[in-house]
Structure formats: structure tokens, C-alpha cells
N, C-alpha and C positions, 0 to 999 in steps of 0.2 A: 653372436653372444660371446662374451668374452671367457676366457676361464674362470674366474673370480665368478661371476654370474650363474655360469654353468655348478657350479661346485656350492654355492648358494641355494638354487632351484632343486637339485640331487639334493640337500640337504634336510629340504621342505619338503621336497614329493616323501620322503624316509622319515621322518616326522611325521607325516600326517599318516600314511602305510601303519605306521605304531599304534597313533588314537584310534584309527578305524578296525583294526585289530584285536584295540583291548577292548572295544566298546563292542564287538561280536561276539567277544569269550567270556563278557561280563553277562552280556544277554544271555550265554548258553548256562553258562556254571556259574556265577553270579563273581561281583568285582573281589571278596575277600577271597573265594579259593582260585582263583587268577591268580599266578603270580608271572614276575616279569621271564623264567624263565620258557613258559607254555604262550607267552607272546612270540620270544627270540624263535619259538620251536614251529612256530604257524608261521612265522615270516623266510624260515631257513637262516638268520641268521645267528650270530651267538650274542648269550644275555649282557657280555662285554659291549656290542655294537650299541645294543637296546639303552646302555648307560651312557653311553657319545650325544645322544641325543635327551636322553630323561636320566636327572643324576638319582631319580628314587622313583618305588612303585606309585607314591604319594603324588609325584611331579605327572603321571600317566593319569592317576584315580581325578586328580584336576582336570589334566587336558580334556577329561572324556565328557566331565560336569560340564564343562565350556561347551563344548559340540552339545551338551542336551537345552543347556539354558540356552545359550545362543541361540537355538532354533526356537524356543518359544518367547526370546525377545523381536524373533523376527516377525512374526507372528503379530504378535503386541503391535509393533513398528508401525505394519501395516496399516492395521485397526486407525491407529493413531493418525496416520497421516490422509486418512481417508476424505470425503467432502459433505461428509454426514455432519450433523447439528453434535456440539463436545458433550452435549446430554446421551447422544445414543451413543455416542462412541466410548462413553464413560462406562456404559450398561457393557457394551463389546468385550471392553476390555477387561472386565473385570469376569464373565461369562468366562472369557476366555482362560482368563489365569485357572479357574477351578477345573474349567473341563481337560488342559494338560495334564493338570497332577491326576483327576480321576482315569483317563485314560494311561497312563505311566503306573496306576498301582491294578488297574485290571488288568493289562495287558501285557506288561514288563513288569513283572512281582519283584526279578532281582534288579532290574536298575533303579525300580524306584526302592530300595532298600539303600543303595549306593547315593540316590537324591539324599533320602533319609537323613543317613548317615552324615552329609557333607551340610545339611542346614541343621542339624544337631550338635556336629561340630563345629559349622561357624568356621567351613573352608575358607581360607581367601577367596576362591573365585562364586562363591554364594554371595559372601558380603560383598563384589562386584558388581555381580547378577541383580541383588539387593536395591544397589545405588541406581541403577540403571531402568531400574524399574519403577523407582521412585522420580524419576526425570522425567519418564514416558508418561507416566499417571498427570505427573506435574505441569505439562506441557498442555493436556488436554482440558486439564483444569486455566488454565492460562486460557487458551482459546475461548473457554465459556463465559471466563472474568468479562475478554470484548467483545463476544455476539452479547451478554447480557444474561445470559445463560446463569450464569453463577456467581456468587458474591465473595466467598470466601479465597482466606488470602493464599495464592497456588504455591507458597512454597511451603508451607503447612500443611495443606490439606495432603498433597503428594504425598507424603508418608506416613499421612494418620489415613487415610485411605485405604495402602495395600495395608497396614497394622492392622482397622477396624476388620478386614479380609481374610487374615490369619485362619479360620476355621475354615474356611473354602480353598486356601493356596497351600497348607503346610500338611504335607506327607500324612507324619505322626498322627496331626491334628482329627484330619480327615476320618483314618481308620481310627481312632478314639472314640468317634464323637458320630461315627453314624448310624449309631440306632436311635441318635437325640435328632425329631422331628423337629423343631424351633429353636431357631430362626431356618425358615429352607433360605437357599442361594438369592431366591428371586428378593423375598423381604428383605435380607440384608442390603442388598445390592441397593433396593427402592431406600432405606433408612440412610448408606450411605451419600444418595442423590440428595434426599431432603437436608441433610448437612451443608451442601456446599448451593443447594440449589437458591438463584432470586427469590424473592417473598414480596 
């Protein structure tokens, strides 16, 4: 490995050492009373080093949203690329998006406060997340357009999709809205099949 390479990889290993960091002392004390200097102080190094790598705590509170969505894009992905009929995989996917956020606000009160916060504000890396999710939706629907499965046009439906979703995927939404029994997940889920579904 060359030095150039070496001094690139060191870079990245200390980069990621930072996300994995704040994202453990976000979990502990939650991401607002985190600051960059109680990361520099779990990593031994100083809050100077911590700005080499993130020029703000804002560039950290992203990196961390990226490590949570990414992993329930991965998730998605999977669903996605499965060998099942784009009808169930439609039902999967959409099971799926609700039961991340529900599991994220039982079990991580303050990360999903930090989700919260960042589809509230309308981070850049949400409206990333956003897009990327609307491609995966989009793609499934595409599939069903050619088994026959579905009629409707898949670059539409992909984001009136996760949109119609909104009470089952959005944080805020979620804890608003559940002591209201109708629509449950399942009915929404079947209403938005019958939208895109042949007739």
C-alpha cells in the first residue's frame, strides 16, 4: 500500500471511529446534549482533531442519520430485489418502513428524537434517504407494470406511495396519531395495493 493510500484508509478508519462514537453517546445522552467535545473525549483525542475530519457537530448529527437510514435502506434493498410476486414485495416493503420507525421510537427514544428532528428539518441526508426510497418503491412497481401485476404509471406511483405512507413512516406522525385506530397499517397498505393494482 502506498503512503497516499495508507494516509487515505487512517483517514477513513478515524472518520468512521467519530460516527460510531457519536452514534453511541447519542444513544446514551441523546444527540443534542452530545457535543463534539464528549466525542473528542471517548475517542482520547482533541475537539481540534474531531474538526479535521467534521467541519461542524451538524456534519456528525448527518453522518450518524446516514448510518441509521442506510441500514433501513438496506433492508428495503433486500425486500426489493427478492424473487417474490412486486405485489408482496410491495406489502414487505411498506411492513417494513413502519416497523423501523416503530422499533426506533420504542426502543431508541433518543435516536428517534435525532430521526425526528432531521425529517422535521428536512436534513439533506433525509431528503437523500427520501429519494432513494422513492426509487426502491419505484422499481418494485416497475416490476409489477411487467409480470402484469400493476397498471399504474411507476414513476408516479413511487412517491405517491411512500407520501400516501406518511402516518405509518414519519416519527412525529406516528406518536401523534396512535391512539387513532383507522386506517391500521394493514388497510392502508391493501388501499395502497388497490391504487396501483391491474383490474
Amino acid at each position: 500500500m502506498s503512503m497516499a493510500a495508507a494516509l487515505i484508509s487512517k483517514d477513513f478508519n478515524t472518520r468512521a471511529r467519530i460516527v460510531e462514537t457519536a452514534e453511541r453517546l447519542f444513544r446514551d445522552i441523546g444527540y443534542q446534549k452530545t457535543t463534539v467535545a464528549d466525542i473528542a473525549k471517548e475517542l482520547r483525542m482533541s475537539p481540534a482533531n474531531v474538526y479535521r475530519f467534521f467541519d461542524s457537530k451538524k456534519a456528525i448529527n448527518e453522518a450518524v442519520a446516514e448510518r441509521i437510514t442506510s441500514s433501513v435502506r438496506a433492508g428495503m434493498t433486500a425486500i426489493a430485489h427478492s424473487d417474490k410476486p412486486a405485489t408482496e414485495r410491495l406489502r414487505e416493503l411498506l411492513i417494513r418502513m413502519n416497523a423501523c420507525m416503530c422499533e426506533l421510537g420504542a426502543t431508541e427514544a433518543k435516536m428517534h428524537d435525532m430521526v425526528e428532528a432531521a425529517m422535521n428539518e428536512s436534513w439533506g441526508v433525509i431528503r437523500a434517504h427520501i429519494e432513494r426510497i422513492d426509487e426502491i418503491i419505484t422499481n418494485v412497481v416497475e416490476d409489477g407494470v411487467a409480470s402484469g401485476e400493476f397498471t399504474a404509471d411507476p414513476q408516479t406511483a413511487g412517491p405517491c406511495i411512500r407520501a400516501a405512507m406518511i402516518r405509518f413512516s414519519h416519527p412525529a406522525i406516528i406518536a401523534q396519531c396512535h391512539e387513532i385506530t383507522r386506517p391500521t397499517l394493514e388497510e392502508q397498505i391493501e388501499f395502497v395495493l388497490a391504487a396501483v393494482r391491474a383490474h
